[in-house]
C-alpha positions as CSV (number, residue, x, y, z in Angstrom):
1,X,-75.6,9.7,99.0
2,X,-72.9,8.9,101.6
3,X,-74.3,4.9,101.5
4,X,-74.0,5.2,97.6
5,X,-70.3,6.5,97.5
6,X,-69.4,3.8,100.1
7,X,-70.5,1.1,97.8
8,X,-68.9,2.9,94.5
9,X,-65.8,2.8,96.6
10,X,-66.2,-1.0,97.7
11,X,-67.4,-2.1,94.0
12,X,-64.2,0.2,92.4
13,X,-61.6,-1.9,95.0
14,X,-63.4,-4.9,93.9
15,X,-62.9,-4.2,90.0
16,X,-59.8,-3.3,90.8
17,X,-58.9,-6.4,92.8
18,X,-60.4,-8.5,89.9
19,X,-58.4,-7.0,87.2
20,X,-55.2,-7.7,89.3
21,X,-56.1,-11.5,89.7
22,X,-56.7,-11.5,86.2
23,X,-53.4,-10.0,85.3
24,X,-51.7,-12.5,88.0
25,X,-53.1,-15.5,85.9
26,X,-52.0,-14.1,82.3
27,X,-48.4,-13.6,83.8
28,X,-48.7,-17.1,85.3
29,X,-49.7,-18.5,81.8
30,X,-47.1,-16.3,80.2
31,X,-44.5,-17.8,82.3
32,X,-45.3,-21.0,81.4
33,X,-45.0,-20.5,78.1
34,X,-41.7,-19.6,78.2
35,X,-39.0,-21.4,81.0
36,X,-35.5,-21.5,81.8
37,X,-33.3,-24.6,80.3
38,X,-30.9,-25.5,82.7
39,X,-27.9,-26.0,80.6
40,X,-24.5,-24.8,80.2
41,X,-24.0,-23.9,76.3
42,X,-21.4,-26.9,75.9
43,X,-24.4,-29.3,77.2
44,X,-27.4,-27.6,75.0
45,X,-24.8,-28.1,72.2
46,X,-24.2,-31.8,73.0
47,X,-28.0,-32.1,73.5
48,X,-28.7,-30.2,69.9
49,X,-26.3,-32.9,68.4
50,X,-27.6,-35.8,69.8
51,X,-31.4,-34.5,68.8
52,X,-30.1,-33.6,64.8
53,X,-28.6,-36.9,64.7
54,X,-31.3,-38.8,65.5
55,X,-33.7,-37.2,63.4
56,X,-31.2,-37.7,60.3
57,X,-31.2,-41.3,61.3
58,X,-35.0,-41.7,61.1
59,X,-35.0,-39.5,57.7
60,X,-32.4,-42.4,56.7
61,X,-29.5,-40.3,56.4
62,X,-26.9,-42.3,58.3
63,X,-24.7,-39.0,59.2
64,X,-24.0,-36.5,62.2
65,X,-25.7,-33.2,63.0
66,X,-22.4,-30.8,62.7
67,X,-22.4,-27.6,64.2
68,X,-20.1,-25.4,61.6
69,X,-19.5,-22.0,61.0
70,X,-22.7,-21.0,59.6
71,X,-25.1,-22.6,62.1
72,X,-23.1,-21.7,65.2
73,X,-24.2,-18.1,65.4
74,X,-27.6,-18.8,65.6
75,X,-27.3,-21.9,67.4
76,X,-26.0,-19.4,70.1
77,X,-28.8,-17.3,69.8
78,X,-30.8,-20.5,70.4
79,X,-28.7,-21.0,73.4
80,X,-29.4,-17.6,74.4
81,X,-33.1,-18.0,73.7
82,X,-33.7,-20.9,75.7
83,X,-32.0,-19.8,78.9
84,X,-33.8,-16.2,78.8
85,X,-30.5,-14.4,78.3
86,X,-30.3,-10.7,77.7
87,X,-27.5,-11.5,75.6
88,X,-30.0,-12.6,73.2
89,X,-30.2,-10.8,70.4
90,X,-34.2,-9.9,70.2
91,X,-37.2,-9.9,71.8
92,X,-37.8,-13.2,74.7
93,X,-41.2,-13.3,74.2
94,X,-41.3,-13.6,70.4
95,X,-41.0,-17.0,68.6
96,X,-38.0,-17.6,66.3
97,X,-38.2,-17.5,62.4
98,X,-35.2,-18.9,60.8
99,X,-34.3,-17.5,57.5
100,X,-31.8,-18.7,54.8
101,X,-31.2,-20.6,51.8
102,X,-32.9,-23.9,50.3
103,X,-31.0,-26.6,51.6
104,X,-29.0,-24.9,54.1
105,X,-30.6,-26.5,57.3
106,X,-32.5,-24.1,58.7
107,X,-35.4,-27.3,59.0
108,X,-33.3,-29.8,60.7
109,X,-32.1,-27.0,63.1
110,X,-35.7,-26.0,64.4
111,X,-37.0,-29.1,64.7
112,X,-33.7,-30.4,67.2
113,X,-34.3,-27.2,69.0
114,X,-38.0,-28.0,69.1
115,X,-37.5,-31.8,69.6
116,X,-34.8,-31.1,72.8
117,X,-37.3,-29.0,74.5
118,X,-40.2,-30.8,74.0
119,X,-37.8,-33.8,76.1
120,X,-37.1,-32.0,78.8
121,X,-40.7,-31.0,79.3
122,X,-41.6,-34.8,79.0
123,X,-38.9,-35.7,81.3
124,X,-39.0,-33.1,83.7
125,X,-42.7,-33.2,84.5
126,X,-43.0,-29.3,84.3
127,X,-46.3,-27.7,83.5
128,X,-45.7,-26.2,79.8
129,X,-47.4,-26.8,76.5
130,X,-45.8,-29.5,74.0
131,X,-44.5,-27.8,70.7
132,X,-45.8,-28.9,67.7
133,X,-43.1,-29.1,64.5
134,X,-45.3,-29.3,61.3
135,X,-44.6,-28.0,57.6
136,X,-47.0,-25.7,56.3
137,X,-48.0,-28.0,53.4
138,X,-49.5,-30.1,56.2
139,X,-50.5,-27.6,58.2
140,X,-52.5,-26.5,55.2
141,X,-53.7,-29.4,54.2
142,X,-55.4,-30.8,58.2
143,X,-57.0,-27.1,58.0
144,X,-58.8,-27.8,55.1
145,X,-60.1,-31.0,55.6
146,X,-60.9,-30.7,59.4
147,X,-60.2,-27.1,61.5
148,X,-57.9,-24.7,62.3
149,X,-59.0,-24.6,66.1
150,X,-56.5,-27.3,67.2
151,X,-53.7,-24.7,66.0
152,X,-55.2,-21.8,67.5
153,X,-53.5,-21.5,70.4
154,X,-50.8,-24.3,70.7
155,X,-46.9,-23.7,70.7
156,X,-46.3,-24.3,66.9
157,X,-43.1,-24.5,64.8
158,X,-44.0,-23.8,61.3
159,X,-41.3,-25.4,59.0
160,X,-41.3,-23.6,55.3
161,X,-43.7,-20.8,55.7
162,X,-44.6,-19.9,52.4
163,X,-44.4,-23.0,50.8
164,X,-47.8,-24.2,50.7
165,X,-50.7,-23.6,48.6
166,X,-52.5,-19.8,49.5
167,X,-56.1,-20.0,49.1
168,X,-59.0,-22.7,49.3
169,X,-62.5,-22.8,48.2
170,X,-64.2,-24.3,51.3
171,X,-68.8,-24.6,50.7
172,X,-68.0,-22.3,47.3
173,X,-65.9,-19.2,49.7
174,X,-62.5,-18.3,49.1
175,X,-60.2,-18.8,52.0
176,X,-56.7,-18.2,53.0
177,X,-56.2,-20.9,55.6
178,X,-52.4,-19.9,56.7
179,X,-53.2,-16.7,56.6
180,X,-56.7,-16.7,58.4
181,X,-54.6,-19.0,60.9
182,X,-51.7,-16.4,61.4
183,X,-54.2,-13.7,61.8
184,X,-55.7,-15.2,65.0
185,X,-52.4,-16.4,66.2
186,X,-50.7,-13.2,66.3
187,X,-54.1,-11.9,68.0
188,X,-54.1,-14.6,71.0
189,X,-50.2,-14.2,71.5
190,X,-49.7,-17.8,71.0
191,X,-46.1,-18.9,70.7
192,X,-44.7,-19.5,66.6
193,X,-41.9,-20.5,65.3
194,X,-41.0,-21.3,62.0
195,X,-38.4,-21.2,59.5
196,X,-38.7,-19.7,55.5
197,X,-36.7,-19.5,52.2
198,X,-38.6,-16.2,51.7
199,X,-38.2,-12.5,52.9
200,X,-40.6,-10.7,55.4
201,X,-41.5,-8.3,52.4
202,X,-42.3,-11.7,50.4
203,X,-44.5,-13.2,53.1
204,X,-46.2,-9.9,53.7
205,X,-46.9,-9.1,49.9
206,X,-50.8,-9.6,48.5
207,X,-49.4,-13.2,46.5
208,X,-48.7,-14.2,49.7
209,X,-50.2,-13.5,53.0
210,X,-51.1,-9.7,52.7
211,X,-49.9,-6.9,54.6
212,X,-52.3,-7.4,57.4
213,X,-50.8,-10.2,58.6
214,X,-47.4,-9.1,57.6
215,X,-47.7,-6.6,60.1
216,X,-48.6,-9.4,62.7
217,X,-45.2,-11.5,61.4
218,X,-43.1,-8.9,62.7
219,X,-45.2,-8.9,66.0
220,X,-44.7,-12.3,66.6
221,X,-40.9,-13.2,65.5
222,X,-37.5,-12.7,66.0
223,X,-36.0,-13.2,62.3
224,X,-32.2,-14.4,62.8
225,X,-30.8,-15.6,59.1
226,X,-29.0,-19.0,59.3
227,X,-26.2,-18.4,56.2
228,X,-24.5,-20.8,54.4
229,X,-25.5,-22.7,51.0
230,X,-27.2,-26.3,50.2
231,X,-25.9,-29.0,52.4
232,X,-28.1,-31.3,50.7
233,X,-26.6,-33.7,48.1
């Protein structure tokens, strides 16, 4: 009996020891996933500039990225975001879904935010996953014709959730790819972002993505509304 309880003891320590490495790697993962940008807000603002100018140039739009009254707000929530401020206005570990008008550049915003981080990872040789900026349609679309598995786990930034097509017949079975998709996300914690013309009451509805995964939406984003109307034109 006394040989018995000194092994229950040793095996309990053990267990306990285990669990505690384990945790220690999940924070260490964790950490990763989310890092401190070194920058002053006048320099992230330079940098978010520079990034939304170059992507109008490639889309052929021979213009400047402005930063206005309407985007400024959330571009210093952004700010606030990236340099794991408590002034930030939600939760840290959450991704960020932009809300707001058609047209009103809630796209070109998230993907210079995306696009400036995903440099300074490159550039600065730290260990962190690369973000991937894809619109739903497309999203959609590589799902059905190959796998969800390579968006499983991987930093994502959604652009126009909502947007694409809800349901699939894949071997004669009705699926709901982005649904099915955000289910598992929101399950393994992985890292969203996104930006939507629609409401978390719309995306959570049964036309849409059901209130299952509604649920999970709220779980895994800080909504901030980027105001303003249709820049486009």
């Amino acid at each position: 009996q006394k040989d018995l309880s000194s092994q229950r003891g040793i095996l309990k320590n053990n267990l306990l020891e285990d669990i505690r490495n384990s945790f220690a790697g999940e924070r260490k993962k964790n950490c990763a996933r989310r890092f401190r940008l070194p920058f002053d807000y006048d320099k992230f603002c330079e940098l978010l500039i520079a990034e939304g100018t170059l992507l109008l140039e490639c889309q052929h739009q021979p213009k400047m990225f402005v930063i206005d009254q309407n985007n400024e707000p959330v571009i210093r929530q952004l700010y606030f975001y990236s340099i794991l401020s408590d002034e930030f206005c939600g939760d840290l570990q959450k991704g960020i879904l932009l809300q707001g008008k058609i047209g009103c550049g809630k796209s070109l915003l998230l993907e210079s935010y995306t696009e400036l981080v995903c440099r300074f990872i490159r550039k600065s040789g730290i260990f962190s996953p690369l973000t991937l900026f894809v619109r739903s349609t497309e999203l959609y679309n590589s799902i059905i014709e190959q796998t969800n598995r390579p968006y499983l786990l991987r930093p994502l930034a959604i652009d126009e959730l909502g947007r694409e097509s809800k349901t699939s017949m894949i071997f004669g079975n009705l699926t709901r790819p982005l649904s099915e998709l955000m289910h598992i996300r929101g399950d393994n914690g992985a890292l969203t972002h996104g930006t939507t013309n629609f409401s978390l009451d719309t995306l959570s509805s049964d036309e849409f993505y059901g209130k299952m995964v509604g649920d999970r939406l709220r779980s895994m984003f800080n909504i901030i509304m980027l105001k303003g109307d249709s820049q486009r034109g």
